[in-house]
C-alpha positions in Angstrom: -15.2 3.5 12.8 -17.4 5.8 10.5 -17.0 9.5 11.6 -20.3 11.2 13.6 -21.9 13.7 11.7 -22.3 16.5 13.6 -25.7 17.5 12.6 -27.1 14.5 14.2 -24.6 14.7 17.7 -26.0 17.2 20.2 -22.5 18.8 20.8 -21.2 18.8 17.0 -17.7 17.9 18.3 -15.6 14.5 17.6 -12.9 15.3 19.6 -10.1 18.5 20.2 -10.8 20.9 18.0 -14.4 19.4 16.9 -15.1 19.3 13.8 -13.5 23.2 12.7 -11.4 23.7 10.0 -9.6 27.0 11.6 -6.3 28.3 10.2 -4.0 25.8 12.0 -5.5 22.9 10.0 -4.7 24.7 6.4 -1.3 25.1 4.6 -1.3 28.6 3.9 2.1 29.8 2.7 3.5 29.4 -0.5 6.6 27.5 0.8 4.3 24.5 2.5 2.9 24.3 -0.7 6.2 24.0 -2.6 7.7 21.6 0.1 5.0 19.2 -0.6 5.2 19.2 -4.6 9.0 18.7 -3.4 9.2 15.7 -0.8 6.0 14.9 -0.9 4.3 11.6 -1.5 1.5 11.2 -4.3 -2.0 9.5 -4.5 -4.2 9.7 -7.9 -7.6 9.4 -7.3 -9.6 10.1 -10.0 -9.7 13.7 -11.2 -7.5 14.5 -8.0 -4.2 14.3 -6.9 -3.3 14.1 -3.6 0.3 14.7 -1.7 0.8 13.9 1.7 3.9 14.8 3.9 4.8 14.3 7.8 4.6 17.3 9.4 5.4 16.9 13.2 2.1 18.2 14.5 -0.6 16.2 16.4 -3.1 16.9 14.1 -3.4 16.7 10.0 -3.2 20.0 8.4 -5.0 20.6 4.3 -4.0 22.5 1.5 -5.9 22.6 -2.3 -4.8 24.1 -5.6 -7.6 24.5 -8.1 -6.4 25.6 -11.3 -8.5 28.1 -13.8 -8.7 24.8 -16.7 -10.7 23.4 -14.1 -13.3 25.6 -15.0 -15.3 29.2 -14.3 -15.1 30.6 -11.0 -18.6 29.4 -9.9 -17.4 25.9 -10.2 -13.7 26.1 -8.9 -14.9 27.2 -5.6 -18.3 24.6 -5.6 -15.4 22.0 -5.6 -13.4 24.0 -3.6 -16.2 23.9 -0.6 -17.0 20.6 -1.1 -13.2 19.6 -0.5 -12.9 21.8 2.1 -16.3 20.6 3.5 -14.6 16.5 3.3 -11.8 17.5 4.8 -13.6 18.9 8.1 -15.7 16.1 8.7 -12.9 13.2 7.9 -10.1 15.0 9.5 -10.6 13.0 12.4 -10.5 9.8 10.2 -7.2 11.2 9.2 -3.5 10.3 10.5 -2.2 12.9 12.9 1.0 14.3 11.7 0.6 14.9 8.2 -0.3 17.7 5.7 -2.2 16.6 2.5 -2.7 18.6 -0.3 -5.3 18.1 -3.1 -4.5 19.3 -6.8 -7.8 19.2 -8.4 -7.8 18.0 -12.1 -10.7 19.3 -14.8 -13.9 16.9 -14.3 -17.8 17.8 -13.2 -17.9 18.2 -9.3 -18.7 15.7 -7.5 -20.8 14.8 -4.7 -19.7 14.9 -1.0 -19.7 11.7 -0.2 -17.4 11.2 -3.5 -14.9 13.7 -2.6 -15.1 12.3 1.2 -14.0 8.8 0.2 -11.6 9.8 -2.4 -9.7 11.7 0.4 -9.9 8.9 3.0 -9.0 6.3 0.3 -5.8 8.2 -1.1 -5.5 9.2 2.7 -4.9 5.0 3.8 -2.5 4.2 0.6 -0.2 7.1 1.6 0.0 6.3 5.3 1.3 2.9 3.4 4.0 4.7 1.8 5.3 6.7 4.5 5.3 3.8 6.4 7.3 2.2 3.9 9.5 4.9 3.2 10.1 4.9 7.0 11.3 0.9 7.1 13.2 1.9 3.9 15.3 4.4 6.0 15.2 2.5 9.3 16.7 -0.5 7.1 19.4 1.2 5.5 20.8 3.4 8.7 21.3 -0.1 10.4 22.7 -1.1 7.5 25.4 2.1 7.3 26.0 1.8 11.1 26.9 -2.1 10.7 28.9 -1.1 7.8 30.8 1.5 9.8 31.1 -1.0 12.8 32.4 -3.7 10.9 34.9 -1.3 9.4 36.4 0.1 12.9 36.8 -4.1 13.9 38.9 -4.9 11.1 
């Protein structure tokens, strides 16, 4: 389902929260940051690399570090707004419950629609891997709990 663009819907809202990007939907400490880099899992897409982590809320939440290499102010915060900007209108498109955080590589900015399907594309093949990382842990604590069981029979 392709998200509405909310210049063409009469009410500019998809759903709670419309289509905002207000301070509950950013990481803005230092620690979220570092707790991604951490435990976090990681997508490269082009010039961008993006980390994505469960964070036990019912909505995603978005983070971005832009580095001065990138290039002069003027077009680390062009990029900066357009991520932000791809964020807002795909949030919806986005799996509740996790943060993602996008570490922006040098390159020429690109164009919205670029920077929209990057995210949703790096978005999909990390749902994938926490998915898998989820079976991998469901697997081995029934694994550890028949070990333990067949233990306490013998």
């Amino acid at each position: 389902m392709a998200t509405p663009d909310p210049a063409k819907t009469s009410s500019g809202a998809a759903g709670p929260g419309g289509f905002r990007f207000g301070r509950s939907r950013r990481l803005t400490h230092a620690r979220e940051f570092q707790a991604m880099y951490r435990s976090g899992a990681r997508q490269n897409v082009g010039a961008l690399v993006i980390f994505s982590r469960p964070n036990g809320l019912d909505r995603p939440r978005f983070g971005m570090a832009v580095h001065r290499k990138v290039g002069k102010a003027n077009v680390r915060n062009r990029i900066k707004r357009l991520l932000r900007e791809a964020f807002r209108l795909e949030q919806h498109e986005l799996a509740s419950g996790f943060d993602y955080l996008v570490r922006v590589r040098p390159h020429e900015p690109m164009t919205l629609e670029a920077y929209r399907g990057a995210l949703l594309e790096a978005a999909a093949k990390l749902e994938k891997t926490w998915a898998k990382r989820a079976r991998r842990q469901a697997e081995r604590g029934v694994e550890t709990a028949n070990g333990s069981d067949d233990g306490a029979d013998a």
